[in-house]
C-alpha positions in Angstrom: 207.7 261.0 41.1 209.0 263.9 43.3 211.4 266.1 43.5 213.3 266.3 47.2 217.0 265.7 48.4 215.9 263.6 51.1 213.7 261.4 53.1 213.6 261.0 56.6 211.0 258.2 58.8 210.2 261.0 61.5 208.0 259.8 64.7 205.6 261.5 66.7 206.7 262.5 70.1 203.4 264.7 70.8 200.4 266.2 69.6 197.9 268.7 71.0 195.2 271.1 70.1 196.4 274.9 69.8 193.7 276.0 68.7 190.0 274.6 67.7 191.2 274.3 64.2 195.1 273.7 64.2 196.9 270.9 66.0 200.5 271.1 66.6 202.6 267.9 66.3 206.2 267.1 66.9 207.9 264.9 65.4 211.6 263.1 66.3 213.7 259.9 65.8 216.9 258.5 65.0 216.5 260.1 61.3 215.6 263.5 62.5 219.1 263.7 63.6 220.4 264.7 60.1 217.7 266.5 59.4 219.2 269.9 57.9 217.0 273.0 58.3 217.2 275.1 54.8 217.1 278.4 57.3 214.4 280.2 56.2 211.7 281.0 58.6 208.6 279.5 56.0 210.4 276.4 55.0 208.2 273.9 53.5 208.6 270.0 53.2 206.5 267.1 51.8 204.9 265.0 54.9 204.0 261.3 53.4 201.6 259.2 55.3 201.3 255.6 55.4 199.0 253.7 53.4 195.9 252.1 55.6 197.2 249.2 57.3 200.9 250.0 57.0 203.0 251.1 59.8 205.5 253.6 58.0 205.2 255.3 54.3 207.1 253.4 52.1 211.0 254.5 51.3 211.5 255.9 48.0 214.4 255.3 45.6 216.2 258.7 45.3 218.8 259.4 42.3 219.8 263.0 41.9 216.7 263.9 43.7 214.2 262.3 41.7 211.8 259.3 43.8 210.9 256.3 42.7 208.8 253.8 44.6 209.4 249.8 44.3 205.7 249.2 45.0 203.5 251.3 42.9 200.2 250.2 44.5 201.6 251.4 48.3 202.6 255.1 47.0 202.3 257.4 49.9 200.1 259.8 49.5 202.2 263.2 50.2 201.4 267.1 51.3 203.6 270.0 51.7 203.5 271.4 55.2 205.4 274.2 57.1 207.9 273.5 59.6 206.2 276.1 62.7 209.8 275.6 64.7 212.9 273.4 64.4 214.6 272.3 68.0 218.0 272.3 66.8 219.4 270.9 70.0 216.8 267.9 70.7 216.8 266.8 66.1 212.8 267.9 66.9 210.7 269.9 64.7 207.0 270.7 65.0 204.2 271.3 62.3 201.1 272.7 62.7 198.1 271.3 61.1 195.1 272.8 60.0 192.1 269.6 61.0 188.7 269.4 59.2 186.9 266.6 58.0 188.3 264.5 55.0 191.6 264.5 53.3 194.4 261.9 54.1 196.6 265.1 56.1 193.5 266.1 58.4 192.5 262.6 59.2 195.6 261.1 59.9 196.5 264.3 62.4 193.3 264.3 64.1 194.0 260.8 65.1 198.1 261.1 65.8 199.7 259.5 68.5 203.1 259.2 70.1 205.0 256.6 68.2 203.2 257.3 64.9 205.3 257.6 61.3 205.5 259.6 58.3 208.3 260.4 55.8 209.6 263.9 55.6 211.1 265.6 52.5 214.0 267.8 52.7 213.0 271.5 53.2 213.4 274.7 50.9 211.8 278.4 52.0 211.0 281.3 50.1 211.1 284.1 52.6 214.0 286.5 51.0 213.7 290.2 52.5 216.0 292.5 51.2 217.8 293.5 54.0 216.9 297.2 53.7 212.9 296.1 54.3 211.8 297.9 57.6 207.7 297.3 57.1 206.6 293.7 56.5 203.3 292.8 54.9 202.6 289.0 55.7 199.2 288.0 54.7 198.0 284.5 54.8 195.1 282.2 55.9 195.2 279.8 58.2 197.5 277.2 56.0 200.0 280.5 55.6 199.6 280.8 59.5 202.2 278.5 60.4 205.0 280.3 58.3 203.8 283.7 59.5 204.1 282.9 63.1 207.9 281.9 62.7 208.8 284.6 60.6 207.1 287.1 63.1 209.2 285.3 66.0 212.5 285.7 64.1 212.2 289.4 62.8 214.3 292.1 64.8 213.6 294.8 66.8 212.9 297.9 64.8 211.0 296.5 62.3 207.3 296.5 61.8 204.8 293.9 60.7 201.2 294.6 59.7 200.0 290.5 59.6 196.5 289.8 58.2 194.9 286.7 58.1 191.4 284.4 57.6 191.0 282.2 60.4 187.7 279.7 60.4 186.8 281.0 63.7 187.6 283.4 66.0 189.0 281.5 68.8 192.0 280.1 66.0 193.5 283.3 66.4 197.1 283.0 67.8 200.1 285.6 68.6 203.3 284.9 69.1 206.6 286.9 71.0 208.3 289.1 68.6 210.8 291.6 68.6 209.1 293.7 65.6 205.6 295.8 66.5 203.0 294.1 65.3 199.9 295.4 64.0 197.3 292.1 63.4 194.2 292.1 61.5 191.9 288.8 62.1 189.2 287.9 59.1 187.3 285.2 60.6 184.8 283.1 58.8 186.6 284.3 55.6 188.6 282.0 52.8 189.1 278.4 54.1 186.7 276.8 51.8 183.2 278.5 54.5 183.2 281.8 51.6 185.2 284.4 49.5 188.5 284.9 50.4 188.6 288.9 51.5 192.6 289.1 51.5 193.2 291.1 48.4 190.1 293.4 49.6 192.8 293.9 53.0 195.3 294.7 51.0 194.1 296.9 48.9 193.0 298.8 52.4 196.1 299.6 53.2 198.4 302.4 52.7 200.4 302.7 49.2 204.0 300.9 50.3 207.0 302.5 50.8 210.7 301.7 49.4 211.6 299.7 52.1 208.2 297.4 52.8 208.2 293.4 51.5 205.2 291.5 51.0 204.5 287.5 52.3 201.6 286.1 51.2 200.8 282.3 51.4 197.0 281.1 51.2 194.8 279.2 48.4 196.3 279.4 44.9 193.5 281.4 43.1 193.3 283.8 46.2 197.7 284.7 45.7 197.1 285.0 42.1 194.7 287.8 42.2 197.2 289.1 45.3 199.8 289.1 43.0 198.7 290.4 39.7 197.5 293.8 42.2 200.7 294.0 43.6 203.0 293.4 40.0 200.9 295.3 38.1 198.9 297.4 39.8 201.4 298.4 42.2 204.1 298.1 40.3 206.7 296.1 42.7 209.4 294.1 41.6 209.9 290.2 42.2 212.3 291.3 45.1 209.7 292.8 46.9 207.4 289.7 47.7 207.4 286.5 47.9 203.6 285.1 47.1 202.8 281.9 46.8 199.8 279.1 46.8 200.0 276.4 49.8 196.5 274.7 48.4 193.9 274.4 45.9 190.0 275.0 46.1 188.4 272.2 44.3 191.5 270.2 44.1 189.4 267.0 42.6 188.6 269.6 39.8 191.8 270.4 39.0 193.8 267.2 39.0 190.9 265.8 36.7 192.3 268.3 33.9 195.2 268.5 35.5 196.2 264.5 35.1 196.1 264.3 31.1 198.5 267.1 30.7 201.0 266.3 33.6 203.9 265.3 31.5 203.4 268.5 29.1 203.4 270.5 32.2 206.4 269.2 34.3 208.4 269.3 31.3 207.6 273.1 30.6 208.1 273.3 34.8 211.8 271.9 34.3 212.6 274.1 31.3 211.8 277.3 33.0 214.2 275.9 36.1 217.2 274.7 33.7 216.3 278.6 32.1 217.8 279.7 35.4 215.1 282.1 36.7 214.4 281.1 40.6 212.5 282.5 43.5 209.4 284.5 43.0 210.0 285.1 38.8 209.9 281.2 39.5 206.4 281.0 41.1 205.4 284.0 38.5 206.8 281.9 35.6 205.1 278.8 37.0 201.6 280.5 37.7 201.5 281.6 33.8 201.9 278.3 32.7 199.5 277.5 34.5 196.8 279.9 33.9 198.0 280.0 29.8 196.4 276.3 30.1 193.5 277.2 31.7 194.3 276.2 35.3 
């Protein structure tokens, strides 16, 4: 069961190779047409692929958001992915994915073509400045990259943006057109499952942050945890000031082993702390506690 507003059948209309690492793939169709964008510049949706030998995902059942699935055995296997730029005027929106070998996302990418079909979730964001922010810290690696790229298009003139990221080689670097000045630090060969993740190390690096300075940080969930417990309590800032968050999971297999037996335990606790009313980043911080109070 998941928890979305929507589902859309979205084809592919194209896919190429940005980089050696990412490929970029749009997606359209009839269904695409009432797509709504949630706005923010790192919104995230669920992309479900078909089982082998089916053409399309299967549809779920939705009732006040909640999926069910009339075949259990042809359950699409789902991932949550950033939405790198949403064509308003064509119903078009493109998502960048990071390829490797294994996992049901990277294969099925690697071997996209025009015509092809997934199901798309509706899509939420977490990006939230306040609007006195003036100096943006967006950190990521290359799963985060996607998110940072848009957000880096859509800030203002005025505005500056110190952006640090791993990248698994150095030709995956990418810059984008923005309005804001831009200060970009690469750490190739770092994070991405090939070593240590040296994020927090950047951060620490630089300069204590001012007032008006908001942190984004979205990489693998163990590296944002240690991000974020330096920048709560170390540094002292406030849920407003960030938005930190885990887009994957180092030794996934691992965790849904322990994971699985205590599900049910830990979505209910999940839907108290929602029905509790806290939202946002004390949500992720409420939700990470859980997590690591049970050992994950």
């Amino acid at each position: 069961m998941a928890r979305h507003d929507d589902f859309y059948l979205a084809e592919v209309v194209s896919a190429h190779r940005i980089t050696p690492n990412m490929i970029r793939i749009r997606f359209g169709g009839p269904e695409l047409a009432n797509f709504e964008t949630s706005g923010y510049p790192d919104e995230r949706l669920g992309v479900y692929f078909p089982n082998p030998g089916r053409p399309a995902p299967q549809r779920p059942s939705i009732d006040n958001g909640a999926w069910t699935f009339d075949d259990p055995d042809d359950e699409p296997e789902g991932r949550s992915y950033t939405v790198r730029k949403y064509h308003h005027d064509r119903g078009e929106l493109d998502i960048d994915f990071v390829v490797h070998e294994g996992g049901v996302a990277s294969s099925w990418a690697l071997a996209a073509e025009p015509g092809a079909i997934v199901g798309l979730s509706s899509a939420d964001g977490w990006f939230k400045p306040p609007v006195t922010t003036r100096n943006y810290v967006l950190v990521a690696d290359a799963t985060g990259l996607p998110g940072a790229g848009r957000i880096l298009e859509e800030l203002p003139s005025g505005v500056t943006a110190t952006v640090i990221t791993e990248i698994i080689d150095p030709a995956d670097v990418q810059t984008v057109s923005s309005s804001a000045s831009i200060d970009y630090r690469w750490l190739p060969g770092s994070g991405m499952g090939h070593g240590p993740s040296h994020l927090e190390h950047a951060i620490r690096a630089l300069p204590a942050p001012g007032s008006d300075t908001y942190y984004w940080v979205a990489a693998e969930a163990a590296a944002t945890r240690s991000i974020r417990k330096y920048l709560r309590k170390e540094l002292g800032l406030s849920a407003k000031d960030m938005c930190v968050i885990g887009y994957w999971r180092a030794n996934k297999e691992d965790f849904l082993r322990r994971y699985e037996p205590v599900q049910a335990s830990m979505l209910q606790r999940y839907g108290q702390l929602v029905d509790s009313g806290i939202e946002g980043q004390e949500l992720i911080d409420a939700w990470d506690a859980e997590l690591e109070r049970a050992g994950f």
